[in-house]
C-alpha positions as CSV (number, residue, x, y, z in Angstrom):
1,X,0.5,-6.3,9.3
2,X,-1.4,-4.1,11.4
3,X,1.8,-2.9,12.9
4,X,3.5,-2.1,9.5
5,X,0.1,-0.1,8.6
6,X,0.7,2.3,11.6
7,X,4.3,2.7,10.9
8,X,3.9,4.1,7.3
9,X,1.0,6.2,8.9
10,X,3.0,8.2,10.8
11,X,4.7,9.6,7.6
12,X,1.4,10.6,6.2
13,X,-0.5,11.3,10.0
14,X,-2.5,8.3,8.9
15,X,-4.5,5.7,10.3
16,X,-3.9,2.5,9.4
17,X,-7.4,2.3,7.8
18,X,-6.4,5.0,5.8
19,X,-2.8,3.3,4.6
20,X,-4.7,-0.2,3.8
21,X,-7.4,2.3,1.3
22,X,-4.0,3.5,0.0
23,X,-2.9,0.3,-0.6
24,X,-5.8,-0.5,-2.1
25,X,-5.9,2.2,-4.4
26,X,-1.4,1.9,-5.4
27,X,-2.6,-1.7,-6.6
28,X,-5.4,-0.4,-9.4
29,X,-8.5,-1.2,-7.4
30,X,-11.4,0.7,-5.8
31,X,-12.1,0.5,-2.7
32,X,-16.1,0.2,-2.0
33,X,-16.2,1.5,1.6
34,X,-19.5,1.6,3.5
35,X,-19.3,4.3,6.3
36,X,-22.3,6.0,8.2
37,X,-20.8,9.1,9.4
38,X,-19.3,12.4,7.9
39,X,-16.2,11.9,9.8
40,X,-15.3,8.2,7.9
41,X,-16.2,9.6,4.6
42,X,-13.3,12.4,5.4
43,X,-11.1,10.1,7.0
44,X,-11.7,7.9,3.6
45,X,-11.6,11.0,1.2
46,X,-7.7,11.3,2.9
47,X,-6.8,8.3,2.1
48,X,-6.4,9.5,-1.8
49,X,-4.0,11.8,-0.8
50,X,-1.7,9.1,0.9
51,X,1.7,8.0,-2.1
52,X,3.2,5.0,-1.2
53,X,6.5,4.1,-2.0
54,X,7.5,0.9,-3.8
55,X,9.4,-0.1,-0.7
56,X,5.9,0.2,1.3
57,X,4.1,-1.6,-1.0
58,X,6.4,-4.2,-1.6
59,X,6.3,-4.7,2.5
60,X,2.8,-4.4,2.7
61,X,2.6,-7.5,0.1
62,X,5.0,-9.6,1.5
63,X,3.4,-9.4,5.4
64,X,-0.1,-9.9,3.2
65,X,1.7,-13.4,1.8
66,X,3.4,-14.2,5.2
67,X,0.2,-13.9,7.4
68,X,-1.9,-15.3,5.0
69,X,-4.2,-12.4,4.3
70,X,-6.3,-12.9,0.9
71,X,-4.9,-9.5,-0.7
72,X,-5.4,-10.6,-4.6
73,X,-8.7,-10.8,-6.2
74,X,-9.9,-12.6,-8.7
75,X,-10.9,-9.4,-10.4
76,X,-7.3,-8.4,-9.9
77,X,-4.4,-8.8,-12.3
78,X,-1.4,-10.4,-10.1
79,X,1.6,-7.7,-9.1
């Protein structure tokens, strides 16, 4: 997973902080995230400029459902 987030960074110059906020944000939610520094706040505030594909997200969910990573919500309507 964490290996697929730095991938589709290095199309956007990304971390893959900023990718999983954009994933995050390309499925409807809003990510609440708690920082302590001007930098993360920028770093965070990029993340709204990052487009995934379909592809990427489709990848992104499928190595979420293949490692077992909790990506749905119950607050979340299923993809």
């Amino acid at each position: 997973m964490i290996d697929e987030l730095k991938i589709i960074g290095t199309r956007f110059d990304a971390s893959p902080a900023q990718v999983a906020t954009a994933w995050a944000i390309a499925k409807g939610t809003l990510p609440i995230i708690g920082v302590t520094k001007v930098n993360r706040v920028e770093e965070a505030a990029k993340a709204v400029c990052i487009n995934l594909t379909a592809d990427e997200i489709s990848r992104l969910e499928k190595l979420g459902d293949e490692t077992g990573v909790h990506i749905l919500r119950e607050w979340e309507k299923e993809m």
